[in-house]
KOLVOGU-765188 format. One line per field, with one value per residue: residue number from 1; chain; x, y, z of N, C-alpha, C, O in turn. Coordinates in nm, 3 decimals, padded with zeros to 5 digits, always signed. Each point is the difference from the previous one (the first is absolute). Layout:
N
pos (NUM,...)
unit (A,...)
n.c1 (X,...)
n.c2 (Y,...)
n.c3 (Z,...)
ca.c1 (X,...)
ca.c2 (Y,...)
ca.c3 (Z,...)
c.c1 (X,...)
c.c2 (Y,...)
c.c3 (Z,...)
o.c1 (X,...)
o.c2 (Y,...)
o.c3 (Z,...)
END
This chain:
69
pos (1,2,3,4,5,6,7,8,9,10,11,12,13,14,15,16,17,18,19,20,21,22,23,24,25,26,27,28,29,30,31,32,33,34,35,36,37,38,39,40,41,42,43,44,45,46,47,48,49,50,51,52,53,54,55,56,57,58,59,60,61,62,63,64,65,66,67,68,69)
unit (A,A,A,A,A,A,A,A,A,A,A,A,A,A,A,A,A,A,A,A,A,A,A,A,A,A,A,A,A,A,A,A,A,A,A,A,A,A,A,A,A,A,A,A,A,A,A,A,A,A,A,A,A,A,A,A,A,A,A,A,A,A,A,A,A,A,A,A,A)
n.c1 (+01.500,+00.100,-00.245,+00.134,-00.120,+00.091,+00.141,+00.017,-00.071,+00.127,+00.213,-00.185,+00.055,+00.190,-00.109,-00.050,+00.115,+00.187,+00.079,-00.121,+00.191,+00.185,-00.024,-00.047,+00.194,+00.039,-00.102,+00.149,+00.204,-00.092,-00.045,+00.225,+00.108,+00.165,-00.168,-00.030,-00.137,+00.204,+00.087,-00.150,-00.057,+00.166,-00.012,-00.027,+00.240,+00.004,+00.154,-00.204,-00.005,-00.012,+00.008,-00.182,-00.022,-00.230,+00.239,-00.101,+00.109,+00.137,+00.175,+00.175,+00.084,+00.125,+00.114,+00.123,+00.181,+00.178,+00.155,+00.058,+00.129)
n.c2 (-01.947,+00.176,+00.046,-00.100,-00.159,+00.022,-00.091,-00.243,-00.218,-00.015,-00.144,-00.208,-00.020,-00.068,-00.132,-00.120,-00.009,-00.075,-00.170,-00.109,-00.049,-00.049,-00.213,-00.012,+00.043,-00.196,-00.080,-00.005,-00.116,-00.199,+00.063,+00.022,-00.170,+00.015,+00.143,-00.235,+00.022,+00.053,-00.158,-00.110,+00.053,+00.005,-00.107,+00.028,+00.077,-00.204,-00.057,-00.036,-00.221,-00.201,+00.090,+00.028,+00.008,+00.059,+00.010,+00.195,-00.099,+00.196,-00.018,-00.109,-00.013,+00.072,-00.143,+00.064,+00.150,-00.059,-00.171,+00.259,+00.088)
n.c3 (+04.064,-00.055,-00.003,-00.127,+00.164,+00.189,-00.066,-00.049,+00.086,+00.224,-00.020,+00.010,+00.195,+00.097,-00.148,+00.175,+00.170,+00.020,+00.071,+00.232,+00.081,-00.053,-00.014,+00.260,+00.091,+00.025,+00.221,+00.188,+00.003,+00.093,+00.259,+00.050,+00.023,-00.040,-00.059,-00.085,+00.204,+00.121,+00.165,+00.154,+00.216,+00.130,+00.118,+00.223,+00.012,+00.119,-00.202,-00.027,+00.029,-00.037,+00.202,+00.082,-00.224,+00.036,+00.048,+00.110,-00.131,+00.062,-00.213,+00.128,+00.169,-00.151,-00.078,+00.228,-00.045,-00.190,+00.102,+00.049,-00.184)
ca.c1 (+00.021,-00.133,-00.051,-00.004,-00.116,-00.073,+00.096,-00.067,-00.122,-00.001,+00.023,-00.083,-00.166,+00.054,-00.002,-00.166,-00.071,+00.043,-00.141,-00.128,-00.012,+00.081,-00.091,-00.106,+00.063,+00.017,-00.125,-00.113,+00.031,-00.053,-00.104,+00.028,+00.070,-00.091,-00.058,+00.000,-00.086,-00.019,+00.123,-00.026,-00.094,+00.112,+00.095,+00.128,+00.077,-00.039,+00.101,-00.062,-00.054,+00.102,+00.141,+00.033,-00.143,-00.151,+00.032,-00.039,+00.112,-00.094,-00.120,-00.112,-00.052,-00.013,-00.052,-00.095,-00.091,-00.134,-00.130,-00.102,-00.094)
ca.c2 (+00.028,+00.023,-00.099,-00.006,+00.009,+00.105,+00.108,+00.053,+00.021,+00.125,+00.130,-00.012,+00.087,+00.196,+00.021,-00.035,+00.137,+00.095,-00.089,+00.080,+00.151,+00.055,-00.056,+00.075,+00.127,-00.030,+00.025,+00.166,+00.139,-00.053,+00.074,+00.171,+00.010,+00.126,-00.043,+00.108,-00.006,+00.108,-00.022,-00.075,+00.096,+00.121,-00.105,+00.059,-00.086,+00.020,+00.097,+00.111,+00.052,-00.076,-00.051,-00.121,-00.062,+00.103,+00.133,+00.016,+00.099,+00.085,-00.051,-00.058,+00.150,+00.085,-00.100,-00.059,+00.085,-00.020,-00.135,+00.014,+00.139)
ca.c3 (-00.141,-00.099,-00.056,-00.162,-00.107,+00.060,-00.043,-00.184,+00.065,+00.008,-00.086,-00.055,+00.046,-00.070,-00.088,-00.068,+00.044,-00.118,-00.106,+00.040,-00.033,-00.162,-00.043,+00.025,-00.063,-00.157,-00.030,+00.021,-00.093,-00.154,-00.047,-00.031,-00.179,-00.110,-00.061,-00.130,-00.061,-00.028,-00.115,-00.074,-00.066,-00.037,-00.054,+00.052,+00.094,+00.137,+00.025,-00.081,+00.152,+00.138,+00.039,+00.088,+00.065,-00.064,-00.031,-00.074,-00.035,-00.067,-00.117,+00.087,+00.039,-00.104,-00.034,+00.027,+00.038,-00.099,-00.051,+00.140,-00.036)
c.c1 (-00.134,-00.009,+00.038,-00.095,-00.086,+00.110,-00.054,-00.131,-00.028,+00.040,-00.047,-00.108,+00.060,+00.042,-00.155,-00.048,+00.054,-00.034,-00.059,-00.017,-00.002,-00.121,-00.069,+00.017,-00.021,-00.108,-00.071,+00.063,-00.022,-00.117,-00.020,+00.009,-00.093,-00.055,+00.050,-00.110,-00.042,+00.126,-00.078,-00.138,+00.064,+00.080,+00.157,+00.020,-00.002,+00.121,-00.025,-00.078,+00.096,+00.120,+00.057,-00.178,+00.032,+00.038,-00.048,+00.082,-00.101,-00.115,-00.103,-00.062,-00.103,-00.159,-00.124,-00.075,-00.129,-00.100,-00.035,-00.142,-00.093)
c.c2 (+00.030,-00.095,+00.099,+00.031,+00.120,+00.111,+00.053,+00.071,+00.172,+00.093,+00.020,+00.126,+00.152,-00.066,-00.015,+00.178,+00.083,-00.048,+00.086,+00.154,+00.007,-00.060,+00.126,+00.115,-00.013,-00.026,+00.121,+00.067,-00.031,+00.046,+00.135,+00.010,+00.099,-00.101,+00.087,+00.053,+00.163,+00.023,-00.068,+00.115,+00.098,-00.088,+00.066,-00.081,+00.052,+00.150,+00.105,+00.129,-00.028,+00.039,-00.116,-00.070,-00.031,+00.127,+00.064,+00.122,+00.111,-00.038,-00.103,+00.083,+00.049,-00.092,-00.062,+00.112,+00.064,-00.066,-00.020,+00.071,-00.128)
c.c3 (-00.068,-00.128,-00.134,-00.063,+00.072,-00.033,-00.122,+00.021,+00.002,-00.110,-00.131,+00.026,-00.054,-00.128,-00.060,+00.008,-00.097,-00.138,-00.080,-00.003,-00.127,-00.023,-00.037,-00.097,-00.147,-00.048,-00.041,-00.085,-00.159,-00.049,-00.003,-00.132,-00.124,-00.087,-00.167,-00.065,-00.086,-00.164,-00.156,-00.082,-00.106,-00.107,-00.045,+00.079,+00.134,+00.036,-00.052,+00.160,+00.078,-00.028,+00.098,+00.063,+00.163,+00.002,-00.139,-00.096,-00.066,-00.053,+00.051,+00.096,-00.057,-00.047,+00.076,+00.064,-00.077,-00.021,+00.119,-00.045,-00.075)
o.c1 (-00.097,+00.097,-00.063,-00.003,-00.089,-00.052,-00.028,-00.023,-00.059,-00.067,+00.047,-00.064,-00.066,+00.114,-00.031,-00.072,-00.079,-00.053,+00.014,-00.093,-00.113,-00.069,-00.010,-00.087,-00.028,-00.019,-00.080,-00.063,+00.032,-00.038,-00.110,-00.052,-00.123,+00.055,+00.026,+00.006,-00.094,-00.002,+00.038,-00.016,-00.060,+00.028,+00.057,-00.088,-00.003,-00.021,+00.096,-00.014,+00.052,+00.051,+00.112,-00.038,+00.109,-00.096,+00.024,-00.035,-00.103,-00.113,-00.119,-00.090,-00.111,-00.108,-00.098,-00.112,-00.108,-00.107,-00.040,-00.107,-00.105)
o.c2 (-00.077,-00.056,+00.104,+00.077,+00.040,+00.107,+00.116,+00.118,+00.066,+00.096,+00.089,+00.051,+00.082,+00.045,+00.053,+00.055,+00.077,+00.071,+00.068,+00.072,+00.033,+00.102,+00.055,+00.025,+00.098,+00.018,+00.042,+00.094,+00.073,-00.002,+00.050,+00.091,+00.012,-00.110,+00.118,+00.017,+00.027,+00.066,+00.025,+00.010,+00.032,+00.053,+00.007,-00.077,+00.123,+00.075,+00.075,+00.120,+00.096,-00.025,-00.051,-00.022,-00.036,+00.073,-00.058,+00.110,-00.039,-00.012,+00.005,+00.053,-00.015,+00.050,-00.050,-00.018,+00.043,+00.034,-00.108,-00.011,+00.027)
o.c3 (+00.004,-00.050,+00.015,-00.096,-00.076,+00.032,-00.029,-00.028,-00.085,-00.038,-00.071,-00.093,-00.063,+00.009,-00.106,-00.083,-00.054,-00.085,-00.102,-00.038,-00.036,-00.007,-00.110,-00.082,-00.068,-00.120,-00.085,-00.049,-00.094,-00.117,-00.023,-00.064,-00.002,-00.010,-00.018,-00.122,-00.074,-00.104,-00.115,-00.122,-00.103,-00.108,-00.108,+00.040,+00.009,+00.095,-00.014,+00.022,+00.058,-00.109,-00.011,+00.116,+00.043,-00.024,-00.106,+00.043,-00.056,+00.050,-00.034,-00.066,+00.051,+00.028,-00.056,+00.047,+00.040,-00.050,+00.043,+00.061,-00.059)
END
């Protein structure tokens, strides 16, 4: 008969690992996030450029190809 407590044991190690994964993921994608620093210079809203941040819709486009010159 198998032991109860080495059953949990094991099926403990494939939920710590997925954990761990989403951890990781949620880390790293907290630091893609747009910044408003261009919303806040402009003092227009991040949807004035964005359709789905960091997508940039036309008028955003438009926008940063100027405050390249």
């Amino acid at each position: 008969m198998r032991n109860p407590k080495l059953m949990i044991a094991g099926a403990a190690k494939p939920a710590t690992a997925i954990l761990m994964a989403a951890a990781m993921i949620i880390a790293v994608s907290g630091r893609t996030m747009a910044t408003p620093a261009i919303a806040q210079k402009t003092s227009q809203p991040c949807a004035k450029c964005h359709t789905a941040p960091p997508a940039l819709n036309d008028y955003g486009k438009k926008y940063k190809e100027t405050e390249k010159k």
